[in-house]
FIMIKOL-41442 format. One record per residue (C-alpha): x, y, z. Coordinates in steps of 0.2 Angstrom, whole numbers, plus 5000, padded with zeros to 4 digits. Layout:
<r <X; Y; Z>>;
...
% end
This chain:
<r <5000; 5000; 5000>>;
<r <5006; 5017; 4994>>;
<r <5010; 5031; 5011>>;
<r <4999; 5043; 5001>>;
<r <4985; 5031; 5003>>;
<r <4990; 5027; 5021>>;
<r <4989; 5048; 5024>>;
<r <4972; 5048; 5016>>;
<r <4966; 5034; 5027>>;
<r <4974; 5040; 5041>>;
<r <4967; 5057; 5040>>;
<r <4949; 5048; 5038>>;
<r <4954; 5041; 5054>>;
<r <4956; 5055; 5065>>;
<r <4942; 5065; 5058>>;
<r <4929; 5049; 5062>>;
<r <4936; 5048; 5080>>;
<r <4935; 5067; 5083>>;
<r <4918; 5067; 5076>>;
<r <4912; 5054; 5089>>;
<r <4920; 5063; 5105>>;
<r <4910; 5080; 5099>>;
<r <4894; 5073; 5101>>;
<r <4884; 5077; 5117>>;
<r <4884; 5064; 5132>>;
<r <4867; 5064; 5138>>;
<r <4866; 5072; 5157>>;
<r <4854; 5061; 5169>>;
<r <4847; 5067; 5186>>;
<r <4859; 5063; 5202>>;
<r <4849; 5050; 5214>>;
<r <4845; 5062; 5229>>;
<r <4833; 5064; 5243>>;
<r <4822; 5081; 5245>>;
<r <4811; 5076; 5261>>;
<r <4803; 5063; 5270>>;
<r <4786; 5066; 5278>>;
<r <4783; 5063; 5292>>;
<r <4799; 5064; 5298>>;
<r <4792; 5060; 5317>>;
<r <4782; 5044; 5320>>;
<r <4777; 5033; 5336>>;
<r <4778; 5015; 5334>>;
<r <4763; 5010; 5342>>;
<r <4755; 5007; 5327>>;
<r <4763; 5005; 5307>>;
<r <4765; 5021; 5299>>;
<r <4768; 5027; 5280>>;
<r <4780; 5039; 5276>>;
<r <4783; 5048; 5259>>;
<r <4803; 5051; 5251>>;
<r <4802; 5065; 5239>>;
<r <4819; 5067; 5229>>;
<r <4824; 5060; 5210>>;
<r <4832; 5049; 5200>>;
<r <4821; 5035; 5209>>;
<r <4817; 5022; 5198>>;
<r <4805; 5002; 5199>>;
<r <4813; 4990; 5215>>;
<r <4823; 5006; 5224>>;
<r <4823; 5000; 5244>>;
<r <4822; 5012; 5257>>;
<r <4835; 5008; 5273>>;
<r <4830; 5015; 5289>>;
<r <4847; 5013; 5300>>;
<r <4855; 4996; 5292>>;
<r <4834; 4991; 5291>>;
<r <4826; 4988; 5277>>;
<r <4807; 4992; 5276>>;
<r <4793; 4990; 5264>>;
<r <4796; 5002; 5249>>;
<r <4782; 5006; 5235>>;
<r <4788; 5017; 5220>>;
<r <4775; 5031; 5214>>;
<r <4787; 5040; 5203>>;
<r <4804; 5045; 5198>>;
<r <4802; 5058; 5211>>;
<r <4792; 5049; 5226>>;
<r <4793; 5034; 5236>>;
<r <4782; 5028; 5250>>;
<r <4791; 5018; 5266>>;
<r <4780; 5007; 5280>>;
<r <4788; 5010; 5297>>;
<r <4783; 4992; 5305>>;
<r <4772; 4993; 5322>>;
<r <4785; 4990; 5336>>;
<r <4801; 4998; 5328>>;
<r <4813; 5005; 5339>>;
<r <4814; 5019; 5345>>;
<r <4830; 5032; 5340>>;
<r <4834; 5043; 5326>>;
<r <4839; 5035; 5311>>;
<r <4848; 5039; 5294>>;
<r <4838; 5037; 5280>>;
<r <4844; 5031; 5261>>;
<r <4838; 5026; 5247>>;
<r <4848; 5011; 5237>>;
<r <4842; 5010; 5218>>;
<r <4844; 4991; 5211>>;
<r <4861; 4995; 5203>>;
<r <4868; 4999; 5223>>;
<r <4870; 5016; 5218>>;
<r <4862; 5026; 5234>>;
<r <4858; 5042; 5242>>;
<r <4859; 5043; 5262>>;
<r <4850; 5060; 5273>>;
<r <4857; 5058; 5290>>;
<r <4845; 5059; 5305>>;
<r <4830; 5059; 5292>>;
<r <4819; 5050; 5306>>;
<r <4814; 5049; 5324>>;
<r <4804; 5036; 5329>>;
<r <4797; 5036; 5349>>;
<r <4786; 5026; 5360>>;
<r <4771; 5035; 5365>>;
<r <4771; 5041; 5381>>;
<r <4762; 5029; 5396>>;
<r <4746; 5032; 5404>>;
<r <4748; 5035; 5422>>;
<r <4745; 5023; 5435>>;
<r <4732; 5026; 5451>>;
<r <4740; 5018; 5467>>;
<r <4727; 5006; 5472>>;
<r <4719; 5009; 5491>>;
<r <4716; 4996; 5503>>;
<r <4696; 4989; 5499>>;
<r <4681; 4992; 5513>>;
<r <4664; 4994; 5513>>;
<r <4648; 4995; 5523>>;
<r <4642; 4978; 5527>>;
<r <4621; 4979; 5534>>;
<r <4616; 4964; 5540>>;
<r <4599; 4960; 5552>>;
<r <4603; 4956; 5570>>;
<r <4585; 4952; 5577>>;
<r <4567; 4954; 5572>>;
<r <4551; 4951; 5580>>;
<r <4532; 4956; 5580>>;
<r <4520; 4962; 5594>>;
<r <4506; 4950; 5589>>;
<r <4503; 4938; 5603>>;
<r <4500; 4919; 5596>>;
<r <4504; 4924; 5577>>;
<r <4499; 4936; 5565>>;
<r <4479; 4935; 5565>>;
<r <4469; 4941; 5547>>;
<r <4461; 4960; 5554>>;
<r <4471; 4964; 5566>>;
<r <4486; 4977; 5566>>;
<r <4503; 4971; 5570>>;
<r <4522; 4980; 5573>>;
<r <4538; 4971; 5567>>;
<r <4554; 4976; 5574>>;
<r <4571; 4972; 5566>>;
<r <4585; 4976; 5571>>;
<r <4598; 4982; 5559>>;
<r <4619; 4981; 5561>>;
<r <4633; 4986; 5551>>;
<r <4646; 4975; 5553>>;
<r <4656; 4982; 5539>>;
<r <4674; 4993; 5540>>;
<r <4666; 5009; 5535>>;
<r <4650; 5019; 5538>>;
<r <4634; 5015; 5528>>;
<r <4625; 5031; 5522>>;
<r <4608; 5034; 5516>>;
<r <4601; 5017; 5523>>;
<r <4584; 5014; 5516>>;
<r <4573; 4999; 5520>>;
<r <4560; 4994; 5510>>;
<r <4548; 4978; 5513>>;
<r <4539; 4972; 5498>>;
<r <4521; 4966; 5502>>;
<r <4515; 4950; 5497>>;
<r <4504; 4941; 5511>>;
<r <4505; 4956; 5523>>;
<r <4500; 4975; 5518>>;
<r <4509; 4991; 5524>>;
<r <4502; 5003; 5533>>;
<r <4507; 5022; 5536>>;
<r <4524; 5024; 5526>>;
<r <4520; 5011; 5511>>;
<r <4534; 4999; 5519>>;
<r <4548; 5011; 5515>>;
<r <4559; 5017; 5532>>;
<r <4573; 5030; 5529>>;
<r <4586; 5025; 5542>>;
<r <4600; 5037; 5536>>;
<r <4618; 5034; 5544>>;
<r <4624; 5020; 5552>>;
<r <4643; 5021; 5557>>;
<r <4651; 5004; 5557>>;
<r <4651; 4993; 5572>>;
<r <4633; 5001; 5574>>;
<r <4615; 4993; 5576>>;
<r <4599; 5002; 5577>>;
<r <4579; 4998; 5579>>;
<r <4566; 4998; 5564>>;
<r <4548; 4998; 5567>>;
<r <4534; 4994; 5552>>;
<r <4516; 4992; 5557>>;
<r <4509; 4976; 5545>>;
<r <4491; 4969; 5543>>;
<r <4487; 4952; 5536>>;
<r <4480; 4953; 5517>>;
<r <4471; 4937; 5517>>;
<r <4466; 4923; 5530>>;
<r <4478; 4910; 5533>>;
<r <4470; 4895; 5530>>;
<r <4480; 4880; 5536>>;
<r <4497; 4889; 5536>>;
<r <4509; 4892; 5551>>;
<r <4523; 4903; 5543>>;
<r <4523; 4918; 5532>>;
<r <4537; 4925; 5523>>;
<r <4543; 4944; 5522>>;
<r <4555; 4950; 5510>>;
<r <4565; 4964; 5516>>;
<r <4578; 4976; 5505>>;
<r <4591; 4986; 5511>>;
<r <4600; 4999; 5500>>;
<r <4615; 5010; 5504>>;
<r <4630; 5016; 5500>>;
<r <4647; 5021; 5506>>;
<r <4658; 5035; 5506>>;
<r <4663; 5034; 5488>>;
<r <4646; 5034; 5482>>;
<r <4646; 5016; 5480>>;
<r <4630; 5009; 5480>>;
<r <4622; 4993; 5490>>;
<r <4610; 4982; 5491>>;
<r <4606; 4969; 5503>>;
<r <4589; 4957; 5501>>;
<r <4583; 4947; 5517>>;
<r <4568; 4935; 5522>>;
<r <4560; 4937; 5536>>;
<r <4548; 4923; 5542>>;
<r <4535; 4927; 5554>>;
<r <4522; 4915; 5565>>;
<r <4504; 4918; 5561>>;
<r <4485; 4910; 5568>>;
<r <4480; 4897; 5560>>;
<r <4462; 4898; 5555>>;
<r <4459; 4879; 5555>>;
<r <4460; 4877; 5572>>;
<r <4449; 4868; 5585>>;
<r <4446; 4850; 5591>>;
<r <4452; 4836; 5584>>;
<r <4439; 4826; 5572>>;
<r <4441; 4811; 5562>>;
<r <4448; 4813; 5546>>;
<r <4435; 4813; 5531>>;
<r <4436; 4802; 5516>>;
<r <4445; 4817; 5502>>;
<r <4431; 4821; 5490>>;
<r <4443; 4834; 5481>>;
<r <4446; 4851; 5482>>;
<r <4436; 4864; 5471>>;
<r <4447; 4880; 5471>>;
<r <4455; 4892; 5457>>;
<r <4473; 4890; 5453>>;
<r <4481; 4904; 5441>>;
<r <4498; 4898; 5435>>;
<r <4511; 4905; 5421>>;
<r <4514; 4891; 5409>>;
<r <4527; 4901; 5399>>;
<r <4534; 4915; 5395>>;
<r <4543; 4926; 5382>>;
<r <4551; 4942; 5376>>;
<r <4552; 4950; 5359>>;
<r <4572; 4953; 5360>>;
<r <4583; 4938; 5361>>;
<r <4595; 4947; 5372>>;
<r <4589; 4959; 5385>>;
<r <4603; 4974; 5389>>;
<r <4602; 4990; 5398>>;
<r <4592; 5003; 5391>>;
<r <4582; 4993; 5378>>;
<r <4563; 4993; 5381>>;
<r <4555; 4976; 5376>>;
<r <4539; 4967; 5377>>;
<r <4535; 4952; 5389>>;
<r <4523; 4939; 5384>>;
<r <4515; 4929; 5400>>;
<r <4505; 4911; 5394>>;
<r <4491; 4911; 5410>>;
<r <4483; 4896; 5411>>;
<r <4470; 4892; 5428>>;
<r <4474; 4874; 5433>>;
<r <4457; 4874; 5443>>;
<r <4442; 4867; 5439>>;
<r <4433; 4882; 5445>>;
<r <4433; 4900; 5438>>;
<r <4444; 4915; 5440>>;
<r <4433; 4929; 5442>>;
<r <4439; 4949; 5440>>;
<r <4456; 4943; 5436>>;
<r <4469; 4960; 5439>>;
<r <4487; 4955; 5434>>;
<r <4502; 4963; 5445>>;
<r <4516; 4963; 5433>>;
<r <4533; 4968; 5449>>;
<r <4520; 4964; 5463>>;
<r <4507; 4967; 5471>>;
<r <4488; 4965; 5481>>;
<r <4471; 4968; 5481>>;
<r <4463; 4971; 5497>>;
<r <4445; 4967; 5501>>;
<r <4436; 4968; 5520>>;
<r <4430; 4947; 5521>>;
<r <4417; 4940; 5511>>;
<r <4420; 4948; 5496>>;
<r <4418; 4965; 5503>>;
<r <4431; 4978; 5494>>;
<r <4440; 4986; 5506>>;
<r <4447; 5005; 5503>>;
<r <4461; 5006; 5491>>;
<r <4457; 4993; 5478>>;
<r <4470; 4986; 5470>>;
<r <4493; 4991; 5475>>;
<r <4504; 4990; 5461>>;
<r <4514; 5003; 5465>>;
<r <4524; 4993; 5480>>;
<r <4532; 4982; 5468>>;
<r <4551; 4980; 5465>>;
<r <4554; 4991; 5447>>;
<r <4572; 4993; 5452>>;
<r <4578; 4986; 5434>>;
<r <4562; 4983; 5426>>;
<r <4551; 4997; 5422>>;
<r <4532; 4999; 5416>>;
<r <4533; 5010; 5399>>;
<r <4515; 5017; 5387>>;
<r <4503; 5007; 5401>>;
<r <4504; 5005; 5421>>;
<r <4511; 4988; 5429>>;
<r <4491; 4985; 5433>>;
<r <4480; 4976; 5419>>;
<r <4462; 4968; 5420>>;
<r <4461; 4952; 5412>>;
<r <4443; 4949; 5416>>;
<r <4438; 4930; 5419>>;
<r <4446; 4916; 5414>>;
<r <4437; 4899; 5415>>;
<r <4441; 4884; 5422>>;
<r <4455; 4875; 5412>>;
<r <4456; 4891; 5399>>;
<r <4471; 4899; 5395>>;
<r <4476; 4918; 5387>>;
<r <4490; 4929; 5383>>;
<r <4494; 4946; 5391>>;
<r <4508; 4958; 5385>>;
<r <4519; 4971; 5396>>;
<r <4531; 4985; 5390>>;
<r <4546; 4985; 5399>>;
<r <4561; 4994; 5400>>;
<r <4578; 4988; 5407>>;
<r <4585; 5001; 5418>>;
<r <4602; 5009; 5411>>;
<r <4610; 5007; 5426>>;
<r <4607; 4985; 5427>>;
<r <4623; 4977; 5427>>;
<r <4622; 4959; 5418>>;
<r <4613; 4946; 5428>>;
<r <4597; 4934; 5433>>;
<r <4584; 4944; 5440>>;
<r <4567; 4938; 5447>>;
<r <4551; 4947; 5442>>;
<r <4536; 4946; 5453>>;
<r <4518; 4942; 5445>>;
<r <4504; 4946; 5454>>;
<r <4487; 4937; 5448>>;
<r <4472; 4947; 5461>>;
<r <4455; 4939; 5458>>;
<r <4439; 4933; 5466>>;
<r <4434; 4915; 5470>>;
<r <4418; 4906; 5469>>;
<r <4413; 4909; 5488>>;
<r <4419; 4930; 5483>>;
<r <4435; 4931; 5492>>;
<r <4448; 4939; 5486>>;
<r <4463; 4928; 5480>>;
<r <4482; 4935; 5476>>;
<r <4493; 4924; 5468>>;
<r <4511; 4927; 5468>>;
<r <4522; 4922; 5451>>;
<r <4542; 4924; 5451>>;
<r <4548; 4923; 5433>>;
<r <4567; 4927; 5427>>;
<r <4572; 4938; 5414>>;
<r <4591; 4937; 5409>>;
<r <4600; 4955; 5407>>;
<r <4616; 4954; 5394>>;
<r <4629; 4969; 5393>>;
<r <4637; 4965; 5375>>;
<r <4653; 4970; 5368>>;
<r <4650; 4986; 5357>>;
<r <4662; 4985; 5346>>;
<r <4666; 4991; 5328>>;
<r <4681; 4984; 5316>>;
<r <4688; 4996; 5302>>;
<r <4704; 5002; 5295>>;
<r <4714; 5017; 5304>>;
<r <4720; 5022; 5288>>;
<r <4712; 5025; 5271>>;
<r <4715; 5010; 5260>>;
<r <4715; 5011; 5242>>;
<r <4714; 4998; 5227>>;
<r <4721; 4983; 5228>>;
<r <4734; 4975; 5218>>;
<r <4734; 4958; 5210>>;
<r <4748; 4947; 5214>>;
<r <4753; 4959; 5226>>;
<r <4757; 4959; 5246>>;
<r <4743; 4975; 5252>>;
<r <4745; 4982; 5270>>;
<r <4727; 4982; 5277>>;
<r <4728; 4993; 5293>>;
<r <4714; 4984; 5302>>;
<r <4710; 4992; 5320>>;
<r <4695; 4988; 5333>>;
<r <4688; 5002; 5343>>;
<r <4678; 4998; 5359>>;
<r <4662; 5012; 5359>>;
<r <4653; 5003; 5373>>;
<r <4652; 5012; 5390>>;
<r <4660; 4996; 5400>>;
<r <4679; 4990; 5397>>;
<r <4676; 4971; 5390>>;
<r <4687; 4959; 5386>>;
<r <4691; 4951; 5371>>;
<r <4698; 4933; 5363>>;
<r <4708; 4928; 5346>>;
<r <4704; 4940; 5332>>;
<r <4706; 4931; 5316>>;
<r <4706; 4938; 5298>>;
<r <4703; 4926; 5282>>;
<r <4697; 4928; 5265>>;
<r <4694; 4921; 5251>>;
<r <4700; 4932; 5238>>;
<r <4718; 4928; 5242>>;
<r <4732; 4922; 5254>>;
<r <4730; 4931; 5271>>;
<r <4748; 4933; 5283>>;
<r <4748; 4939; 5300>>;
<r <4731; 4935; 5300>>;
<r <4728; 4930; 5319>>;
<r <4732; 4938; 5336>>;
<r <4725; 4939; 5353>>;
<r <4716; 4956; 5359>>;
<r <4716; 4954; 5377>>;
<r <4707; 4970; 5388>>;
<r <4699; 4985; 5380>>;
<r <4694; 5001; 5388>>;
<r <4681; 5013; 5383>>;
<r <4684; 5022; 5370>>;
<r <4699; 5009; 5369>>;
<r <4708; 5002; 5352>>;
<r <4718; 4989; 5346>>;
<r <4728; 4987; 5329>>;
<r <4732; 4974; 5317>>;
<r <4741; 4973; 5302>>;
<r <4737; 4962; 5289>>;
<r <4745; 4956; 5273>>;
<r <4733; 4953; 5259>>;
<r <4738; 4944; 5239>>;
<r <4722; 4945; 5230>>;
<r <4724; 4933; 5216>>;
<r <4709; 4938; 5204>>;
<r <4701; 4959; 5201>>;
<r <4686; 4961; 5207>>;
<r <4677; 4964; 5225>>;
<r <4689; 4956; 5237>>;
<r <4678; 4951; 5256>>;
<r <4688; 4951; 5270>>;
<r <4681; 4944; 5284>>;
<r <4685; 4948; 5303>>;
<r <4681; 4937; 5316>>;
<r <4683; 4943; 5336>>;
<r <4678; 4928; 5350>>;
<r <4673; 4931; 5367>>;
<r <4663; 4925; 5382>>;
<r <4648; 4935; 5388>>;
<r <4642; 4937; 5406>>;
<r <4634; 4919; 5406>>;
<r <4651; 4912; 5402>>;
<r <4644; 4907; 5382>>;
<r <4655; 4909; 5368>>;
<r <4650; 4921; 5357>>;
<r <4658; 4927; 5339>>;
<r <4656; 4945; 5333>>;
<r <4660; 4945; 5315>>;
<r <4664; 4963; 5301>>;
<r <4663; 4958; 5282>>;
<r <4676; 4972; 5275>>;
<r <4673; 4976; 5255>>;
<r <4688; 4979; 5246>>;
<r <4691; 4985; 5227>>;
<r <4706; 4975; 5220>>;
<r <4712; 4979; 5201>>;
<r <4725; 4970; 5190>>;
<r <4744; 4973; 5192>>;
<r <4750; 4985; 5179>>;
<r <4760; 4978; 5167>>;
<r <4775; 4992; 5158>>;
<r <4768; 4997; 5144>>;
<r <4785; 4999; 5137>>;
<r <4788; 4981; 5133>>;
<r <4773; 4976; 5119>>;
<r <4776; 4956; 5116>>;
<r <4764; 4959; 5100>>;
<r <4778; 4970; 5094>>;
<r <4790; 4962; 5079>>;
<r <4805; 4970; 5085>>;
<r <4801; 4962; 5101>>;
<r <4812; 4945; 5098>>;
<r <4804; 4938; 5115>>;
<r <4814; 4950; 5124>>;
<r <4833; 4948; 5113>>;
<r <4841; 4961; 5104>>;
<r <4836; 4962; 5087>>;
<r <4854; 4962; 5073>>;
<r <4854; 4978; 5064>>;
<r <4860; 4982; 5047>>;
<r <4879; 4988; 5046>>;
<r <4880; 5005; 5044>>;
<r <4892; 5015; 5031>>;
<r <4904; 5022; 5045>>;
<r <4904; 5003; 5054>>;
<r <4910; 4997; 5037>>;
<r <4922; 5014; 5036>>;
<r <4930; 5008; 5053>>;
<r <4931; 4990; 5049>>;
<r <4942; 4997; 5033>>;
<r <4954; 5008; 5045>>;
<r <4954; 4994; 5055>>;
<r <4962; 4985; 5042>>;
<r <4975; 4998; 5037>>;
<r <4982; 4995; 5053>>;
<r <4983; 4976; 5051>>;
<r <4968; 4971; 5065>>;
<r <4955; 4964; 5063>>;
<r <4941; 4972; 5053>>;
<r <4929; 4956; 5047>>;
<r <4912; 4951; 5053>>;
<r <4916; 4936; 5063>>;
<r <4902; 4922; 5060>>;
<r <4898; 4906; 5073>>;
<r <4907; 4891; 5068>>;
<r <4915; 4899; 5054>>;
<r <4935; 4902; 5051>>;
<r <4942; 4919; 5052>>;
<r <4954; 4920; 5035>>;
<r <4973; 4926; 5040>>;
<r <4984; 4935; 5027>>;
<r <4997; 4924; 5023>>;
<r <5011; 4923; 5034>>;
<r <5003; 4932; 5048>>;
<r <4999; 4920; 5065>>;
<r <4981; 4921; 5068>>;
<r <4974; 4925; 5085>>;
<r <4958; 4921; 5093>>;
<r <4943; 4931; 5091>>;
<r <4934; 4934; 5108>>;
<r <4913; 4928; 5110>>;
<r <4901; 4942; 5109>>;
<r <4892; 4942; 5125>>;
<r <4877; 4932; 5126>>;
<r <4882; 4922; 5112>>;
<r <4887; 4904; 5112>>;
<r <4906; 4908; 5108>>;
% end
C-alpha cells in the first residue's frame, strides 16, 4: 500500500474519532433525597412515610438505619416507606439504594418514639359497709291474725369497716299490707360497728287458712363514702294463727278440692337478648289449673295486692301495684296494673307488658314478681304470687375498620390492610383471638390475641393481603369472646375491598415484531461501521464480521489469534 494512501486513510481516521467525541453525552438526574414526611412517627402502630427526591426508579429499597422496610415506587420523584408497628425507638439515617447499589443517604432523616404511658392510680386498701339483720320480732301475741294490726321490729347492724350512708329499708308486700309509710323506712347513717331499731306496722291481706309461717322479703340499699352503691335482700319469716283450728275430728274420706289456681305456663320476650336501656315486650301464657273460675282477674306485673274487707267486701284502696320492685324493670305506654277479666276453668290467654331495662342494670338473673288478684267462687279475694326470670346481657359494642384509608388493591401483590378495633361501649370488656381470612387471596399475619379493652379503647392489626383475581375482594373479621353467662359468642365485620389487575410496563409490547421475546434484534451495518472495519484493516487488525462456527481468514504469513465471543452468544 502506497504512504499517500496510508495519509488519506489515516486522516479519515482521525476525523471519524474526533467526530464521535464531539457529540453530546446525555446528562441524567443525580439519585437524591428532598424530604421525607413525616419525619416523626410513634411505633405503636405502622406508619407510611413519603421520600420525595429524584432519580428513583421500579425496585429502589428504602434503609432506615441498616433496616430495610417495605418500599412502594410512585414516581421518579416519590417513594412511599412502611415503618413496622413495634420499631425501635431512636433517630435514624435514611437512604435510598436503587437496584444498581448506587444510593443516596439523609442523616437523621427519622425519629421514631414510644408513646408516652398512661399514668397509673395507686390502688387503696378495699372496705365497705356491710348491713346485715341482727334480730326481728312482731308484737302479735299467738301469730299474725287476718284483721288485726301488728308492729315488726328488726334490728339492723353494720358489721362492715366503714359507715353506711343513706340506709333505706324497703319491705315488699306480698301476704301482709303496709300501713302508714307504704313499707319504705329511711334509716340514714349508720357508722360501722353500729345497730339500730326499725319499726313497720303490718296487717294480714288474706286469711291463713291452714298455714303456720309467712314470709317477708326485706331490701336494704346503701351506700358508702365513695358513692358506691348497695343492696342487701333478706327473708324474714313470721308465725301467724292458723284459722283451721279447733278440736280434733276424724279425718273425712278426700272428695277433692274445688278452688281456682292461676299459674304462668310460659313466658317470652320479643328481644333475644335483653341489655340496659332497651325497652322490650313480655309475653305471659296464663293458664287456671282449677276446675273452677277466676273471676275479675287484675294482673300485677313487679307485685302486688288487692285488698277486700271478708266476704268479698272491697275494702278501701282497691288494687297496690305501686309497692312492687321496678328497680331494673320498668312499666313504659301502660301501668304495671292490667284487668284480664275472667278466665274459666282449664282456659288459658295471653297478656303483654312494655318494659324497659334500667340503664343502670349490670348483667345478671333477676326475678320478676307476677301478681294474679282475683275473686273466688265463695267472693273472696285471692292474690297469687308468680316469680319469673328475665336474663340481662351487657354485650361488647364494638366496631372493626381500618385506621387508615386503604385504596385499590393490587393483584399478585402483598397489600397492608391497617385493620383496628375500637371499643364504643360504656363498660371496658374483654376480648379473645381475632382472626382475619378471605377468600380472595392468601391472608399473613392474619391472627392475634386482643386481650382487655377500655372505653373508647383500640387495638391494631396489620394484615398482609395477595388477592389473586380483580374484582370485590371480602375480607372477613372474626373477634371471640365470652359474655356474662360464660357462652361463647363470635362477633364478625365483612370488610369490602376494590382490587384491580397489576399494571404491566407498557413499554415492553410482546405483539411488537421488534420484540424478539425480549433479545436484541441484529441491525444492518452502517456505512461508518463498514468505514472503521476498513481503518481497521490499514492498521493490520481485525476488521471482518466474525460468524459462529466459521473460520476467520489470515493474510498469509501472519499468526492468527483468537477472536473473543460476543456476550450472550454461544462463543
Amino acid at each position: 500500500m502506497s504512504s499517500k494512501l496510508k495519509i488519506i486513510f489515516s486522516t479519515l481516521f482521525l476525523f471519524t474519532l474526533l467526530f464521535g467525541l464531539a457529540q453530546p453525552i446525555p446528562v441524567q438526574a443525580a439519585l437524591s433525597i428532598a424530604t421525607i414526611e413525616p419525619n416523626l412517627v410513634y411505633n405503636s402502630q405502622a406508619t407510611y412515610i413519603t421520600i420525595t427526591g429524584s432519580d428513583f426508579v421500579e425496585g429502589a429499597k428504602v434503609y432506615v438505619g441498616e433496616t430495610a422496610v417495605t418500599t412502594n415506587f410512585i414516581g421518579e420523584t416519590s417513594l412511599t416507606a412502611i415503618i413496622p408497628s413495634g420499631f425501635a425507638p431512636g433517630i435514624y439515617n435514611v437512604k435510598v439504594v436503587k437496584p444498581d447499589q448506587s444510593e443516596f443517604l439523609i442523616e437523621a432523616g427519622l425519629t421514631v418514639e414510644a408513646p408516652n404511658p398512661e399514668p397509673t392510680s395507686t390502688q387503696q386498701p378495699f372496705a365497705r359497709p356491710q348491713v346485715s339483720v341482727g334480730a326481728y320480732s312482731t308484737n302479735a301475741s299467738g301469730g299474725i291474725r287476718y284483721g288485726q294490726e301488728f308492729t315488726l321490729t328488726v334490728r339492723l347492724e353494720n358489721s362492715g369497716g366503714v359507715r353506711a350512708n343513706g340506709i333505706q329499708v324497703n319491705f315488699v308486700p306480698s301476704a301482709l299490707l303496709m300501713l302508714g309509710n307504704g313499707g319504705v323506712i329511711s334509716v340514714g347513717t349508720l357508722n360501722n360497728g353500729s345497730a339500730v331499731d326499725i319499726a313497720q306496722t303490718m296487717t294480714a291481706a288474706n286469711p291463713f287458712w291452714g298455714e303456720t309461717m309467712t314470709a317477708l322479703e326485706m331490701n336494704v340499699s346503701y351506700y358508702d363514702e365513695n358513692g358506691i352503691p348497695y343492696t342487701e335482700n333478706f327473708t324474714l319469716n313470721l308465725g301467724v294463727y292458723n284459722t283451721y283450728t279447733g278440736v280434733a275430728a276424724a279425718t273425712a274420706t278426700p272428695t277433692g278440692v274445688h278452688l281456682s289456681q292461676l299459674i304462668i305456663s310460659e313466658y317470652k320476650t320479643d328481644l333475644l337478648q335483653l341489655e340496659p336501656g332497651l325497652q322490650f315486650n313480655l309475653e305471659l301464657s296464663i293458664q287456671n289449673k282449677g276446675d273452677l273460675p277466676a273471676k275479675s282477674v287484675t294482673m300485677i306485673v313487679g307485685g302486688g295486692s288487692a285488698s277486700s274487707g271478708g266476704e268479698g267486701t272491697p275494702g278501701p284502696g282497691g288494687v297496690s301495684g305501686s309497692s312492687g320492685d321496678f328497680t331494673n324493670f320498668a312499666p313504659v305506654g301502660t301501668s304495671n296494673v292490667q284487668s284480664l277479666g275472667d278466665i274459666p276453668a282449664q282456659s288459658s290467654l295471653v297478656a303483654t307488658q312494655q318494659l324497659i331495662v334500667n340503664v343502670n342494670t349490670t348483667p345478671g338473673a333477676y326475678p320478676m314478681k307476677v301478681t294474679f288478684s282475683y275473686m273466688d267462687s265463695h267472693g273472696m279475694q285471692v292474690n297469687d304470687e308468680q316469680v319469673i326470670t328475665l336474663l340481662v346481657y351487657s354485650l361488647p359494642n364494638i366496631d372493626v375498620s381500618f385506621y387508615q384509608p386503604v385504596s385499590d388493591l393490587t393483584t399478585f401483590q402483598s397489600n397492608l390492610l391497617p385493620l383496628q378495633v375500637i371499643n364504643l361501649g360504656r363498660n371496658s370488656t374483654i376480648l379473645g383471638n381475632m382472626t382475619v381470612t378471605s377468600s380472595a387471596g392468601m391472608v399473613e399475619n392474619g391472627q392475634t390475641f386482643v386481650g382487655a379493652l377500655d372505653t373508647g379503647g383500640y387495638f391494631t392489626l396489620d394484615v398482609m393481603l395477595t388477592p389473586e383475581m380483580a374484582g370485590q375482594a371480602e375480607v372477613l373479621v372474626s373477634i371471640d369472646y365470652t359474655d356474662d353467662f360464660n357462652q361463647a359468642r363470635t362477633i364478625t365485620k365483612t370488610l369490602v375491598l376494590n382490587v384491580i389487575e397489576m399494571q404491566i410496563d407498557p413499554s415492553i409490547d410482546p405483539s411488537n415484531p421488534d420484540f424478539n421475546g425480549g433479545l436484541p434484534i441484529e441491525q444492518p451495518e452502517t456505512f461508518w461501521q463498514k468505514a472503521w472495519r476498513f481503518i481497521l484493516g490499514l492498521f493490520g487488525l481485525d476488521s471482518g464480521t466474525p460468524v459462529n462456527n466459521q473460520p476467520i481468514q489470515v493474510e498469509p504469513g501472519l499468526k492468527p489469534e483468537p477472536v473473543p465471543a460476543q456476550p450472550g452468544g454461544k462463543g
